[in-house]
N, C-alpha and C positions, 0 to 999 in steps of 0.2 A: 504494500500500500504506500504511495506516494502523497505525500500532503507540503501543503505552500504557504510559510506563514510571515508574517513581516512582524517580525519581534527583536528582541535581544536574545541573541541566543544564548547569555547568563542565566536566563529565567527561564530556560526551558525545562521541564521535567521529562528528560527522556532515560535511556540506558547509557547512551553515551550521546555527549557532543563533541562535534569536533574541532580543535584547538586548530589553524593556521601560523602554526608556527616558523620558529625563525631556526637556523642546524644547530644555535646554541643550548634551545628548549629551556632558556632562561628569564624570557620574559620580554617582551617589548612592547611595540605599538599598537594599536588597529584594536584585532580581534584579540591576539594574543596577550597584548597586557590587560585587555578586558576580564578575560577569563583568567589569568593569574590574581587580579586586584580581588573578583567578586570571590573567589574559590579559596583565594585564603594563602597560608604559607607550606600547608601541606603538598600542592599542587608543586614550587617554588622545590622542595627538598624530594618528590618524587622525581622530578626530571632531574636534579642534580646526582642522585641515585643512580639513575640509566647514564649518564652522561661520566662520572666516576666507572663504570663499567665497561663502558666501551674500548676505556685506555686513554693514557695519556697524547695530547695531538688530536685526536679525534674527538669528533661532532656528536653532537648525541643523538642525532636524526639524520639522514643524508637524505635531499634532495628527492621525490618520492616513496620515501620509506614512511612509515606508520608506527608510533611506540604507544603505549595505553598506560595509565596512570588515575590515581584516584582522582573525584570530582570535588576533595576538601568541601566546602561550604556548598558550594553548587548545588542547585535541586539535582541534577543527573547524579548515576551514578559512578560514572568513568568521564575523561578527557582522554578521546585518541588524537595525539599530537601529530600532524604532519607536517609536511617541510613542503611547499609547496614552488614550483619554478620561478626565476625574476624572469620576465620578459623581456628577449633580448632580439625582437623581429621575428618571432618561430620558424630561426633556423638554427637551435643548438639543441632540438630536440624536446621543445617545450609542452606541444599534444602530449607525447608517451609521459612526460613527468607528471604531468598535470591526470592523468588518465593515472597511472598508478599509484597516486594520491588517494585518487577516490577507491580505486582497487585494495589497494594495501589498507586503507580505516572498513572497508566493507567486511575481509578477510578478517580484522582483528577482531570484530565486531562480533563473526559467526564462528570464531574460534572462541571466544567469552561468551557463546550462547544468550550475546542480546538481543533482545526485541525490538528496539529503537533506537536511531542513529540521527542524528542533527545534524547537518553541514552547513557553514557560511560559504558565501563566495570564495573558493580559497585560490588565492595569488592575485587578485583583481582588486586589491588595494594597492599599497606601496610599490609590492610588487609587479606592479602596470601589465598586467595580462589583460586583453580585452575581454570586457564583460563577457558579452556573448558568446564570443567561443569559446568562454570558460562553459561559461553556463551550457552550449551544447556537450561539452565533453562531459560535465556534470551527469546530465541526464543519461546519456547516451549509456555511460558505467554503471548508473543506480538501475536503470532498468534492464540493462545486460546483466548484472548480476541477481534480481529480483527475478528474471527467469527461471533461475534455479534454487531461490530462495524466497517464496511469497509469504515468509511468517515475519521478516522482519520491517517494521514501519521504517519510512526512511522520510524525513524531516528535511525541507527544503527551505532555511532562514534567512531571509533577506532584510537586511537591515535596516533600508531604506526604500521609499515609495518608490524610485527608479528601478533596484534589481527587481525588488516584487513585480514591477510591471514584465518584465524584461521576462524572468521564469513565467509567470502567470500567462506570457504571450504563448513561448516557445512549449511550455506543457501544451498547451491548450489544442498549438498546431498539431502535436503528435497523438490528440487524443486523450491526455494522459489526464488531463483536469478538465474537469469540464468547469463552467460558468454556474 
């Protein structure tokens, strides 16, 4: 089941949300200091935990990988952290990064047996990905993988009145949401 909501994704009560993280998974702008401020310091010393593990020199997330970590204060119950592509013209490869984004939080998701999954735009802030072909690859993976998985809800949050429109269109074209 696919649903379209224009919220704060801090407040969402799902299984998991997902964080748009930075490879440090220590906290910054946009979505990702959002969800570190509202979730507390426990979120702040889970990632430092994966990040401690990985070794020294290394990132605590690369580049479309997925880590999962508690939702401290957060109504959810998890934060899946991903690393999502900076936009650099989509010629170093930025579809496939952006595509195993949503792959790799969907994967981690049905390997922790959740039910719901929250996604923001992920890389379509700072990270200057274009909306829309965010947003088509977005769709494209939650319902390639919802083929083989129709138990888990999957949460489409747009932060603002533009993305809402922007998803609410592109569902719409494919059927996916009706009006």
């Amino acid at each position: 089941m696919l649903q379209l909501l224009l919220a704060d994704i801090t407040k969402i009560s799902a299984d998991a949300i997902v964080n748009a993280a930075n490879s440090s998974l220590l906290g910054g702008g946009g979505v990702d200091g959002a969800i570190h401020r509202a979730g507390g310091p426990e979120i702040l010393e889970a990632c430092k935990m994966i990040v401690a593990m990985q070794g020294e020199g290394e990132d605590g997330c690369n580049t479309g990988e997925a880590v999962i970590t508690t939702a401290g204060k957060l109504p959810a119950k998890y934060v899946i952290h991903t690393v999502g592509p900076v936009w650099r013209g989509g010629k170093n490869n930025e579809p496939q990064l952006l595509a195993n984004c949503y792959r790799n939080c969907l994967r981690l998701a049905a390997e922790y047996d959740l039910k719901s999954i929250a996604f923001p735009g992920i890389s379509t802030g700072v990270y200057g990905y274009p909306k829309e072909a965010a947003a088509e690859i977005a769709i494209a993976e939650v319902t390639a993988f919802q083929k083989n998985s129709l138990e888990m809800k999957v949460l489409f949050v747009a932060f603002d009145e533009e993305n809402h429109q922007l998803y609410q269109r592109l569902l719409e074209e494919k059927g996916l949401l009706f009006p």
